[in-house]
PLY file of the C-alpha trace (Angstrom):
ply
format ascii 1.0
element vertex 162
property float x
property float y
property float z
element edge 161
property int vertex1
property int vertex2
end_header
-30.29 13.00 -6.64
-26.37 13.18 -5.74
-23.99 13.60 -8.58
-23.13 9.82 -9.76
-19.67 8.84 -11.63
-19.85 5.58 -13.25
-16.17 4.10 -14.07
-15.15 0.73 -15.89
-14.25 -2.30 -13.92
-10.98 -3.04 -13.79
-9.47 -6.40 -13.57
-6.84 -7.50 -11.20
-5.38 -7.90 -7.69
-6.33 -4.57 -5.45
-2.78 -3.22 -3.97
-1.68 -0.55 -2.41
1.68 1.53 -1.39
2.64 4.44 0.24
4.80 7.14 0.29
6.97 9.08 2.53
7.06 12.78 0.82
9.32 15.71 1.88
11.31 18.65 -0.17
14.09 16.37 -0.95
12.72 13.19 -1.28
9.91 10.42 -1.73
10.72 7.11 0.16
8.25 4.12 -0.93
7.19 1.83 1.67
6.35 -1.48 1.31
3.55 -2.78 -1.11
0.27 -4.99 0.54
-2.50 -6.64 -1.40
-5.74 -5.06 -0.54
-8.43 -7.38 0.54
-11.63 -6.91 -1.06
-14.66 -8.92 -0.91
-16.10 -10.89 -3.66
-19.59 -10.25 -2.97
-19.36 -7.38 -5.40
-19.69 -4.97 -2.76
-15.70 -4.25 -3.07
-15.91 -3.80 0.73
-12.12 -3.24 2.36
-11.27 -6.06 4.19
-7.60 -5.10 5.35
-4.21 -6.64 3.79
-1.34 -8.67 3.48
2.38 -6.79 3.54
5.01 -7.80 1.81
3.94 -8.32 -2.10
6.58 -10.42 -4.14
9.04 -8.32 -5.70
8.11 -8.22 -8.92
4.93 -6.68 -7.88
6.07 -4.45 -5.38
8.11 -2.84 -8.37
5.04 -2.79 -10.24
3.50 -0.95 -7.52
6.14 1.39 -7.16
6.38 2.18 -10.81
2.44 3.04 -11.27
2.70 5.25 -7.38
5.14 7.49 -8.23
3.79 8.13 -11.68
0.41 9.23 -10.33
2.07 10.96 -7.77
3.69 12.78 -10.27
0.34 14.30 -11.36
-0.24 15.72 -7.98
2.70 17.86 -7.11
2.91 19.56 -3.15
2.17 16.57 -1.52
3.96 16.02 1.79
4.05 13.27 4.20
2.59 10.28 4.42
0.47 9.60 1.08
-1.65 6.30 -0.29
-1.89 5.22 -3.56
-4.45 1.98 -4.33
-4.10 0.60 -7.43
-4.95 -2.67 -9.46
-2.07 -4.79 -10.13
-3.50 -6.55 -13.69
-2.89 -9.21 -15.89
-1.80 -7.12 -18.73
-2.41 -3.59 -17.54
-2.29 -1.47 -14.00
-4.14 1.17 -12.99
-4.20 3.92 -10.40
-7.26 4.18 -8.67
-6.90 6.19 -5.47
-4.47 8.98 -4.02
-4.89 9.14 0.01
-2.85 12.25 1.29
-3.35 10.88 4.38
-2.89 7.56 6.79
-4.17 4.67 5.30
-5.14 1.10 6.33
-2.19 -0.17 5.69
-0.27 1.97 7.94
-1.09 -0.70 10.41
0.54 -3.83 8.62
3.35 -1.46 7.38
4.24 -0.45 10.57
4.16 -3.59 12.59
6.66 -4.70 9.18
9.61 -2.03 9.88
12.00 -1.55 12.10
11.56 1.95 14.41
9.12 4.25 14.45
7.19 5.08 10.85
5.42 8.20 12.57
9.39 9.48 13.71
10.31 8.89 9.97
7.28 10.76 8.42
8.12 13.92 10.07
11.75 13.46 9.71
11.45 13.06 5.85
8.37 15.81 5.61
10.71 18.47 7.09
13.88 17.46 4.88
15.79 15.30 6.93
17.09 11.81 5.59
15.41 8.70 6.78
15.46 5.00 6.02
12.83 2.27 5.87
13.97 -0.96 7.54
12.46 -3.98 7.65
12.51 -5.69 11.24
11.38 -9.61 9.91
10.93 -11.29 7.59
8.09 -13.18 6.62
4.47 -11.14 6.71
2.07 -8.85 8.48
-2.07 -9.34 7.78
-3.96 -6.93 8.64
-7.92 -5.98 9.13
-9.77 -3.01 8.60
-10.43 -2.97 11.81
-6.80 -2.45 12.20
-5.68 -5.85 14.01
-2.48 -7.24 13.17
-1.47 -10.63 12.72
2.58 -11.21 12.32
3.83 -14.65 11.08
7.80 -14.60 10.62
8.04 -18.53 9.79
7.78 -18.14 6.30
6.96 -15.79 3.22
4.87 -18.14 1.28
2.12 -16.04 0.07
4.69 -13.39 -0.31
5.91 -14.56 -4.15
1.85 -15.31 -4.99
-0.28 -13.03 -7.55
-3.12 -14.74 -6.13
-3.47 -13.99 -2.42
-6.61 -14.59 -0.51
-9.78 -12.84 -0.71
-12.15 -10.90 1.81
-15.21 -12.89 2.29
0 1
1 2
2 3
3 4
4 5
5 6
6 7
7 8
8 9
9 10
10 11
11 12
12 13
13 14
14 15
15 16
16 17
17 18
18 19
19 20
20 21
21 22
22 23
23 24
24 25
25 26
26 27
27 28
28 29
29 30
30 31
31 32
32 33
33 34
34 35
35 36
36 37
37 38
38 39
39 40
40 41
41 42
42 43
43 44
44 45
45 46
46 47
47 48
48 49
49 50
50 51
51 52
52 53
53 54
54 55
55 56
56 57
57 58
58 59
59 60
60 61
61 62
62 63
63 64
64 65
65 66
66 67
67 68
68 69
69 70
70 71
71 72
72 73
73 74
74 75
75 76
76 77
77 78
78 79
79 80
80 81
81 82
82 83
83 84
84 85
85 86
86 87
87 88
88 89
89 90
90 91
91 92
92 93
93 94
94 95
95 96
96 97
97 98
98 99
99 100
100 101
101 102
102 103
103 104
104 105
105 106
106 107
107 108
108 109
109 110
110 111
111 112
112 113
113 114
114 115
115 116
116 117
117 118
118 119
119 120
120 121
121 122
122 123
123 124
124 125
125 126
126 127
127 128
128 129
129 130
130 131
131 132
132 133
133 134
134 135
135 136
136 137
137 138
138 139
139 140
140 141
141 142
142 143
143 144
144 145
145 146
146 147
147 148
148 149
149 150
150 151
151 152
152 153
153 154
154 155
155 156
156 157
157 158
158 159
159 160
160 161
């Protein structure tokens, strides 16, 4: 029998963010709600990019600190996390592409793969949005853009993977 690690639930709406890391810097790109399914199979259903602000900072906050725990990363690097009622967690460092890649990408303005190398070997870059309003995304990597308004955008309670 394999090796088994049992850890506590934890409570809350599944998030992610990423991170741009290079010698000089570490650029945070937007924050998306992970979609999870409520079958208790926590099977990865894809996302929703932008989170409200309040969240994003959230999200922010909690990434760089448990980035902080892991230093020599470079480039592109995940982070999932729980966003919680009264407490967040970190649950996941990715030093690599993630999911979200896809909504985050179809969100800015130019090309994220250009600005991953560009901040990886030093140079400055900038993350631009290109709309507003938001970007779902599947785990099967399909996009789905609406820029007529940002109404899930300010909600803690977005909608769940079936």
């Amino acid at each position: 029998m394999s090796p088994r690690v049992a850890q506590p639930f934890c409570n809350g709406q599944p998030a992610s963010i990423a991170f741009l890391i290079g010698p000089h810097d570490t650029v945070a790109l937007p924050a998306s709600f992970q979609l999870i399914s409520t079958d208790g199979q926590f099977c990865y259903g894809g996302g929703l990019v932008p989170i409200a602000p309040e969240l994003a900072a959230r999200a922010e906050t909690l990434g760089r600190s448990a980035l902080a725990g892991l230093p020599g990363l470079l480039g592109y690097v995940g982070v999932d996390l729980i966003l919680g009622e009264d407490e967040d967690f970190a649950i996941e460092i990715n030093p690599r592409l993630t999911t979200s890649y896809v909504g985050v990408r179809a969100l800015l303005d130019g090309n994220l793969a250009e600005l991953i190398l560009k901040i990886a070997t030093g140079s400055p870059g900038a993350v631009r949005r290109n709309s507003s309003g938001r970007v779902a995304f599947s785990a099967s990597k399909n996009i789905h853009r609406d820029t007529t308004h940002d109404h899930w955008a300010a909600s803690s309670n977005p909608p769940r993977a079936g």
